[in-house]
N, C-alpha and C positions, 0 to 999 in steps of 0.2 A: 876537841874542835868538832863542831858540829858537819853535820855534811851539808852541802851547797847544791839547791834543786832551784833552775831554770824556773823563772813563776808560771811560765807557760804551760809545763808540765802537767801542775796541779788543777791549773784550768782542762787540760786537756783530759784527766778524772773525772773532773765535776761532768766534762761535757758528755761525756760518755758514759756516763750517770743519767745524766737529765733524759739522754736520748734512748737507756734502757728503760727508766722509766714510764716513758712517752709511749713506747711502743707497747707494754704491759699495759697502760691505759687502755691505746686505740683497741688491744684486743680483746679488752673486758668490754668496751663498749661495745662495738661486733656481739661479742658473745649477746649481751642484754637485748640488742637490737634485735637479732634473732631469737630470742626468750620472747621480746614482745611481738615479735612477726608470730609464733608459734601460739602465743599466747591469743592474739589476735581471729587466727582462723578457726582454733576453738571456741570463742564468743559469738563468729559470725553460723560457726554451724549450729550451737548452741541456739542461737535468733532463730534460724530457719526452722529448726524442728519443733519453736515453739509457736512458729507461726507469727514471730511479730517484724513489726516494719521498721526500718530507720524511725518513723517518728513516733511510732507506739516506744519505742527508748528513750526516743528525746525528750517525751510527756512523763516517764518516768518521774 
């Protein structure tokens, strides 16, 4: 005889499933966000020491 689980139960897995992986998302994203914030302020100093303007990039 099989054993007898509550179907809630199983939802109650999944959910808490979905929600560790939500959360391992939001913290890659973070993470990237901050790659491109870092990634960002090297480009802008990279600009300045070459002497070019926002639109001297943008005519790139």
């Amino acid at each position: 005889m099989s054993e007898f689980k509550l179907p809630h139960v199983e939802d109650l897995d999944t959910n808490s499933y979905l929600i560790r992986q939500l959360i391992e998302n939001f913290k890659r994203i973070e993470q990237e966000l901050a790659n491109l914030s870092e990634t960002n302020e090297k480009l802008k100093k990279l600009q300045n020491a070459l002497g070019l303007s926002d639109d001297d990039l943008n005519n790139l």
